[in-house]
ZAFILUM-300334 format. One record per residue (C-alpha): x, y, z; residue in three letters. Coordinates in nm, 2 decimals, always signed. Layout:
<pts>
+--------+--------+--------+-----+
:     px :     py :     pz : res :
+--------+--------+--------+-----+
:      X :      Y :      Z : ALA :
...
+--------+--------+--------+-----+
</pts>
This chain:
<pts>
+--------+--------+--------+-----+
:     px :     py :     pz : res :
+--------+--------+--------+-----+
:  -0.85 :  +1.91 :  -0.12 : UNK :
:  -0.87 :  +1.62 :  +0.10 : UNK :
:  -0.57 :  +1.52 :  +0.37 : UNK :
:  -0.48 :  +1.25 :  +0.42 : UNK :
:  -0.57 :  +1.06 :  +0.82 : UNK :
:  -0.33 :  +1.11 :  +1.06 : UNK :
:  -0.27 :  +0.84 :  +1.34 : UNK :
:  -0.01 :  +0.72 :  +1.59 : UNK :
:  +0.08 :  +0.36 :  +1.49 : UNK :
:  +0.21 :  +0.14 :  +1.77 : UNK :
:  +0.55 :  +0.30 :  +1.99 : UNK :
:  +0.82 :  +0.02 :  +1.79 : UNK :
:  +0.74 :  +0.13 :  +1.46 : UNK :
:  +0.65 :  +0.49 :  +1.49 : UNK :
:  +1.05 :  +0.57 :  +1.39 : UNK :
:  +1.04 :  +0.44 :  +1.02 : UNK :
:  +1.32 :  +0.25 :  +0.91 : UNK :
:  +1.57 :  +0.35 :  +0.65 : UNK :
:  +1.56 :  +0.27 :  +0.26 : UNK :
:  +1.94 :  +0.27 :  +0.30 : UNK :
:  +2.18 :  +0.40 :  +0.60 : UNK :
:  +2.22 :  +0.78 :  +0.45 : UNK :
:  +2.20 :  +1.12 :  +0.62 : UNK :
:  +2.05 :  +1.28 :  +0.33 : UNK :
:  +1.67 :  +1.32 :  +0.37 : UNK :
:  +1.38 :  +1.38 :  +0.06 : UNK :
:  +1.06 :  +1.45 :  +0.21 : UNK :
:  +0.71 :  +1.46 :  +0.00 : UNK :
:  +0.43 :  +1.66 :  +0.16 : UNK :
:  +0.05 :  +1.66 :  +0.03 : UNK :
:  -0.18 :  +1.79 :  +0.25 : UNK :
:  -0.12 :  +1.75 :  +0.65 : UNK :
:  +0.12 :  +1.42 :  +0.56 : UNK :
:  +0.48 :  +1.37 :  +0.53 : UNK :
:  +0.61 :  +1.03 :  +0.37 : UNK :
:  +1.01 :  +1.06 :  +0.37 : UNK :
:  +1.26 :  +0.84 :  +0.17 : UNK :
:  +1.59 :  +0.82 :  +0.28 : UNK :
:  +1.83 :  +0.95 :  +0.04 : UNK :
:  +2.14 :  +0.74 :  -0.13 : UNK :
:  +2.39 :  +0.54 :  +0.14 : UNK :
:  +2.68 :  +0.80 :  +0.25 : UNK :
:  +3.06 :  +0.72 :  +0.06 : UNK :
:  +3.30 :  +0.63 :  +0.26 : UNK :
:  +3.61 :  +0.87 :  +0.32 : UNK :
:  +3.95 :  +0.76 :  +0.18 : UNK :
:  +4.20 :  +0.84 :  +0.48 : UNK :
:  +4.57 :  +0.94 :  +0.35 : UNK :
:  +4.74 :  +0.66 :  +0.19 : UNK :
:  +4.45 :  +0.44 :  +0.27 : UNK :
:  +4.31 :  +0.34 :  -0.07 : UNK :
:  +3.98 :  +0.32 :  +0.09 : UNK :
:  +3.67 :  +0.30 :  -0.21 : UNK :
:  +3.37 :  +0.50 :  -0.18 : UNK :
:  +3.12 :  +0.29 :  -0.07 : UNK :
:  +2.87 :  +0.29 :  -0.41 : UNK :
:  +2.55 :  +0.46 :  -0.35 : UNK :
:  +2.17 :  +0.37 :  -0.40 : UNK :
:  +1.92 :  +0.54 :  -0.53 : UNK :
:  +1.60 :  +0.53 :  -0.36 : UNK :
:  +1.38 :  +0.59 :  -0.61 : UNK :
:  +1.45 :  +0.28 :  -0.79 : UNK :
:  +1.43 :  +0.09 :  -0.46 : UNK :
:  +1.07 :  +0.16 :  -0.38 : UNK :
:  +0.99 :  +0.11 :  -0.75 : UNK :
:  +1.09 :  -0.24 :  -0.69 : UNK :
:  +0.87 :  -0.29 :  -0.43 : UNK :
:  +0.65 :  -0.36 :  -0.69 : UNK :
:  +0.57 :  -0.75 :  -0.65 : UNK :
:  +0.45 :  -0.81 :  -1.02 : UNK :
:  +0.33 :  -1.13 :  -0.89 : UNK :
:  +0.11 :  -1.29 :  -1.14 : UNK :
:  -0.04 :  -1.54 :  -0.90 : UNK :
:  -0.11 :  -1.22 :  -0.62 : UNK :
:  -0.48 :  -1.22 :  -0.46 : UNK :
:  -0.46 :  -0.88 :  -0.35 : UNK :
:  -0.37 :  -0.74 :  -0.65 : UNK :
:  -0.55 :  -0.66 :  -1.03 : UNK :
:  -0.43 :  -0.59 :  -1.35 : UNK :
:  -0.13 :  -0.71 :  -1.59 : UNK :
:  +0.15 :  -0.86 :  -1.38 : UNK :
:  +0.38 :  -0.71 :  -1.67 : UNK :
:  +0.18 :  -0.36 :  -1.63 : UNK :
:  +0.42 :  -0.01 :  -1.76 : UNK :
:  +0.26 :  +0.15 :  -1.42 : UNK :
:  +0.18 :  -0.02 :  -1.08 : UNK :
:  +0.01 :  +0.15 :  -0.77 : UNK :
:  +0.09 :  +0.03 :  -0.46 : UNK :
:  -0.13 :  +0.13 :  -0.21 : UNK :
:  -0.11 :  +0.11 :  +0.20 : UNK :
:  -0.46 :  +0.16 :  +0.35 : UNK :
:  -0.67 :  +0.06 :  +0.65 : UNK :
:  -1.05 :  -0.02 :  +0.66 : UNK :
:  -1.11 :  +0.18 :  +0.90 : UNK :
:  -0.92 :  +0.50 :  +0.76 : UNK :
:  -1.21 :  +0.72 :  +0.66 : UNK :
:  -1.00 :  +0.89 :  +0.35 : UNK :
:  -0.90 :  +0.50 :  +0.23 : UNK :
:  -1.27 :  +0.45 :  +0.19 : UNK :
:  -1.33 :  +0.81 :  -0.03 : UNK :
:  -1.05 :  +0.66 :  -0.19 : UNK :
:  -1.18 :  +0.34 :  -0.26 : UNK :
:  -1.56 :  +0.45 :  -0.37 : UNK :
:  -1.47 :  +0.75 :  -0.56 : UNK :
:  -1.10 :  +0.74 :  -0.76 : UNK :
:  -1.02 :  +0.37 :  -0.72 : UNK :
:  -1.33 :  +0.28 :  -0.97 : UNK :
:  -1.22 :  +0.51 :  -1.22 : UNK :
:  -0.91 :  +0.41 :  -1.21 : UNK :
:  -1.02 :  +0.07 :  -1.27 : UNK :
:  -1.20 :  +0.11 :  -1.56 : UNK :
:  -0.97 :  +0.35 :  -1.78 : UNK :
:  -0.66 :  +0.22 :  -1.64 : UNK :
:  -0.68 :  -0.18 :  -1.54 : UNK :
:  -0.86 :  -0.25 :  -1.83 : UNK :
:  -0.66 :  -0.16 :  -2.07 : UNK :
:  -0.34 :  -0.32 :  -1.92 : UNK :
:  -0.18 :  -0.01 :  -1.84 : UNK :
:  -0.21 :  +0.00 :  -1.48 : UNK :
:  -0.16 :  -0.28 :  -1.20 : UNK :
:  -0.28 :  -0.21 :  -0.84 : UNK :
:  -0.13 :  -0.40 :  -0.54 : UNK :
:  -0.30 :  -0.34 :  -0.20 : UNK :
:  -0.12 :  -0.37 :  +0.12 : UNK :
:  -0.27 :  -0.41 :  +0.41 : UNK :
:  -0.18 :  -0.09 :  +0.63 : UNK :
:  -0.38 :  -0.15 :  +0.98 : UNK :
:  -0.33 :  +0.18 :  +1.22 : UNK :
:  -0.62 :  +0.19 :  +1.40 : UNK :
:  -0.59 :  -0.09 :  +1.68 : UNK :
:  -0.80 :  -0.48 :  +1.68 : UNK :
:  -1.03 :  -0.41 :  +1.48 : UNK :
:  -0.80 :  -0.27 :  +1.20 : UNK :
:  -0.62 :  -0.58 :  +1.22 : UNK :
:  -0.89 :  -0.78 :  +1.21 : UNK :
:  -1.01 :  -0.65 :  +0.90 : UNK :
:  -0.68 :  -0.64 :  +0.71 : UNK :
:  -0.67 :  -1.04 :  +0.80 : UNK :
:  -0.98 :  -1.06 :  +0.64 : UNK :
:  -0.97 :  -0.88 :  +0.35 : UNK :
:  -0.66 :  -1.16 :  +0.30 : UNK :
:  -0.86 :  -1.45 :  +0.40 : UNK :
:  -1.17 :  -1.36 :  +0.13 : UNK :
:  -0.85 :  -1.40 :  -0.12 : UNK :
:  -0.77 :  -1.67 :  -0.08 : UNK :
:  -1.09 :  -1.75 :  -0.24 : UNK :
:  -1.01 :  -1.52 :  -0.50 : UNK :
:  -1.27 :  -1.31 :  -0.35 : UNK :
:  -1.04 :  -0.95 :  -0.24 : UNK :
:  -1.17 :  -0.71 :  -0.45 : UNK :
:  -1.52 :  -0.83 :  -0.36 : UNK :
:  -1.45 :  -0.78 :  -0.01 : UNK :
:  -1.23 :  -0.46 :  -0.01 : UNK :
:  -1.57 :  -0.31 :  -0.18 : UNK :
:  -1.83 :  -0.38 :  +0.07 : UNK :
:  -1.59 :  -0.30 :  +0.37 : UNK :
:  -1.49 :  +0.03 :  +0.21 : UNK :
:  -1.88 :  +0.10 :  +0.11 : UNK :
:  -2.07 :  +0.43 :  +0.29 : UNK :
:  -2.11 :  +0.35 :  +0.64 : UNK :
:  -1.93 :  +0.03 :  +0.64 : UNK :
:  -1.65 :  +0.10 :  +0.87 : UNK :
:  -1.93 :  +0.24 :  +1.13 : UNK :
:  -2.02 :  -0.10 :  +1.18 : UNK :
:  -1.75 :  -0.21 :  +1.34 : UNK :
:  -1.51 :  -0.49 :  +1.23 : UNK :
:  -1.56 :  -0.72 :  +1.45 : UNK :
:  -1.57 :  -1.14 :  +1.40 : UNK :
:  -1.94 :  -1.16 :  +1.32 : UNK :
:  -1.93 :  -0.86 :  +1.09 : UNK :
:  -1.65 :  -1.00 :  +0.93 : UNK :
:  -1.83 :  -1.31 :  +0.80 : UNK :
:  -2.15 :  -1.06 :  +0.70 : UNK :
:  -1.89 :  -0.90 :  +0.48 : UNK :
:  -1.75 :  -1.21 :  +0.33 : UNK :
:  -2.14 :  -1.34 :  +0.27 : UNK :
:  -2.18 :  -0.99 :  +0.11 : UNK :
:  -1.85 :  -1.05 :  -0.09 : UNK :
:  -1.96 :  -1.40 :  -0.24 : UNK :
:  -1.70 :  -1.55 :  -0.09 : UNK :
:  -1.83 :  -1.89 :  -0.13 : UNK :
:  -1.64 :  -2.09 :  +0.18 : UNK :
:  -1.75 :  -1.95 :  +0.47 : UNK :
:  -1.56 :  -2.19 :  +0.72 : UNK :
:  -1.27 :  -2.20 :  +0.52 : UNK :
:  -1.24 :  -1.81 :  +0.58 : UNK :
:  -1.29 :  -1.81 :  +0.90 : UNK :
:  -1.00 :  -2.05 :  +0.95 : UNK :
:  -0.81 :  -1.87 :  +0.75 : UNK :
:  -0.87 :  -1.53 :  +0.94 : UNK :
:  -0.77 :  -1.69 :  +1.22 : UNK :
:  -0.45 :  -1.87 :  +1.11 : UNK :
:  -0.08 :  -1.79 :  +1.08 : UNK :
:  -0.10 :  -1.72 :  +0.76 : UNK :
:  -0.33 :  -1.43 :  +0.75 : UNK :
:  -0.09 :  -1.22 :  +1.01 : UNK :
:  +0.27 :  -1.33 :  +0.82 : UNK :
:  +0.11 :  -1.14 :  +0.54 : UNK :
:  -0.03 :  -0.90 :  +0.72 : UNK :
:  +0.34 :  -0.87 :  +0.91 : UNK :
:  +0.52 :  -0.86 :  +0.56 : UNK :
:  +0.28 :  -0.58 :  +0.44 : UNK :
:  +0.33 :  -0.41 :  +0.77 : UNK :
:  +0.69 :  -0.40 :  +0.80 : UNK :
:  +0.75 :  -0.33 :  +0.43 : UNK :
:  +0.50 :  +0.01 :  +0.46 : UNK :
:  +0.72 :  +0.13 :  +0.80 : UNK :
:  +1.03 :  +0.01 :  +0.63 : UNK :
:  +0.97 :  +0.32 :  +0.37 : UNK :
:  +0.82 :  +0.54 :  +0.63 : UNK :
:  +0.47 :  +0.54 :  +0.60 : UNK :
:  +0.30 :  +0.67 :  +0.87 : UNK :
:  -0.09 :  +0.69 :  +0.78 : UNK :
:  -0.34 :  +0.59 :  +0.52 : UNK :
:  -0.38 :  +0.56 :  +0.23 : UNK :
:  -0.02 :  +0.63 :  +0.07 : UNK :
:  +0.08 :  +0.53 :  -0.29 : UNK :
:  +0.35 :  +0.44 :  -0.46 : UNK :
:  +0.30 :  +0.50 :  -0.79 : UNK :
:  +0.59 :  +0.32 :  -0.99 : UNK :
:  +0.80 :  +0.44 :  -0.72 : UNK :
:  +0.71 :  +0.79 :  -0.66 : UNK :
:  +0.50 :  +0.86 :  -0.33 : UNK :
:  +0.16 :  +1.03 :  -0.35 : UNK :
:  +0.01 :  +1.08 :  +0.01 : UNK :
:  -0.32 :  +1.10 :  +0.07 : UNK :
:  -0.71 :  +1.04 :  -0.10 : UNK :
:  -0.60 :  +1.30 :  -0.37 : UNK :
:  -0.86 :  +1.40 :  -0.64 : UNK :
:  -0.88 :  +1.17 :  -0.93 : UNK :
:  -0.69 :  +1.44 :  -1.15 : UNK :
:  -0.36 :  +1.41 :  -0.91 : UNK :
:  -0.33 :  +1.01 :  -1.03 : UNK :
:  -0.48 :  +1.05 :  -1.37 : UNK :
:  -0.15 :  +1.29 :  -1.41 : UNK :
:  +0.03 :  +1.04 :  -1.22 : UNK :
:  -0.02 :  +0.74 :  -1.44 : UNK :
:  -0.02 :  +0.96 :  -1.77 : UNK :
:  +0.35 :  +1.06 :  -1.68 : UNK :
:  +0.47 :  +0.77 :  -1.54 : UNK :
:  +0.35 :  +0.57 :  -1.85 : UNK :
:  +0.54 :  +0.80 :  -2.09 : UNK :
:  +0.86 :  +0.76 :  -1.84 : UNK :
:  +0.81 :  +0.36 :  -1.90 : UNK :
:  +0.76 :  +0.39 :  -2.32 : UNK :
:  +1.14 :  +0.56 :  -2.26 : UNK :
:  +1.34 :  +0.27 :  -2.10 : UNK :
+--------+--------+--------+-----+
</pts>
């Protein structure tokens, strides 16, 4: 079974932030990676004659469930905004395991899942590997605004893509590859503001929850870590679908 890359993201986010202040801690493992979510807020202690309140408590779960942006208008997304299952996945293009990921479960997926209206998949942009990481993630945004993502997020997660390098001029090959039709336009737009405040919200949100490397799901809420077999999210979606048909 594949595990998942392991990397050292820059020094001020490597301490993941919590969900909610709490001292309780529920950690997932699959394969070599650890994804923790912080359990629900500590109550507060009611002194003698105080009449102090516990302080009302959180549940984590539901929080990262929400993270779910359900944005119908979302370029780096597919599928049914109003979807009963949405994946949320945190990658980088240069993570070799995001790419397996990509080419060999992430089709499938698509086509017995997306199609049907059953699953959504929103991509964040994950970078952990330095520049050209970056680089890519700005991108992968900037070929979406031209409505040109998925396109894009192919050819740069294709065999022996990543090998190549990210850099500026392979970059625009990519976008050429990807059809995305304005090439000055998404160069521009790689370059601007707001290609890194996305990339920023997608960053902070994945070290907000305490991921640490790529790829890492959330599948309506519940972490899977790691290029798992196509069998681990088949199950995934199956269960979480039924859970949805219940509320």
């Amino acid at each position: 079974m594949p595990s998942s890359t392991k990397s050292s993201a820059k020094k001020s986010a490597t301490k993941p932030l919590l969900i909610a202040a709490g001292v309780a801690l529920a950690s997932i493992t699959l394969g070599l990676v650890s994804w923790r979510a912080t359990a629900p807020a500590e109550t507060g202690s009611a002194g003698s004659g105080s009449g102090a309140v516990a302080a009302p408590r959180t549940d984590p779960a539901a929080e990262l469930k929400a993270l779910a942006r359900r944005e119908p208008g979302d370029k780096l997304a597919v599928g049914r905004a109003d979807a009963p299952v949405v994946l949320i996945e945190y990658s980088d293009f240069k993570c070799g395991y995001c790419g397996k990921f990509a080419r060999d479960t992430e089709p499938e997926l698509m086509k017995k899942y997306v199609e049907d209206g059953t699953l959504r998949i929103e991509w964040r942009n994950f970078p952990i590997f330095g520049a050209e990481s970056e680089a890519a993630a700005k991108a992968a945004w900037a070929a979406g605004q031209q409505d040109r993502f998925d396109a894009f997020h192919a050819a740069a997660y294709a065999a022996g893509s990543k090998e190549k390098g990210f850099a500026e001029p392979r970059l625009v090959e990519l976008a050429r590859e990807a059809g995305v039709p304005d090439l000055e336009r998404f160069k521009a737009d790689l370059a601007g503001e707001q290609a890194a405040a996305a990339l920023k919200k997608d960053q902070e949100e994945g070290y907000r929850i305490g991921v640490t490397s790529t790829p890492s799901f959330l599948l309506n809420g519940k972490p899977i870590a790691g290029a798992q077999p196509l069998g681990t999210f088949t199950a995934a979606i199956a269960k979480a679908k039924a859970e949805a048909a219940k509320q």
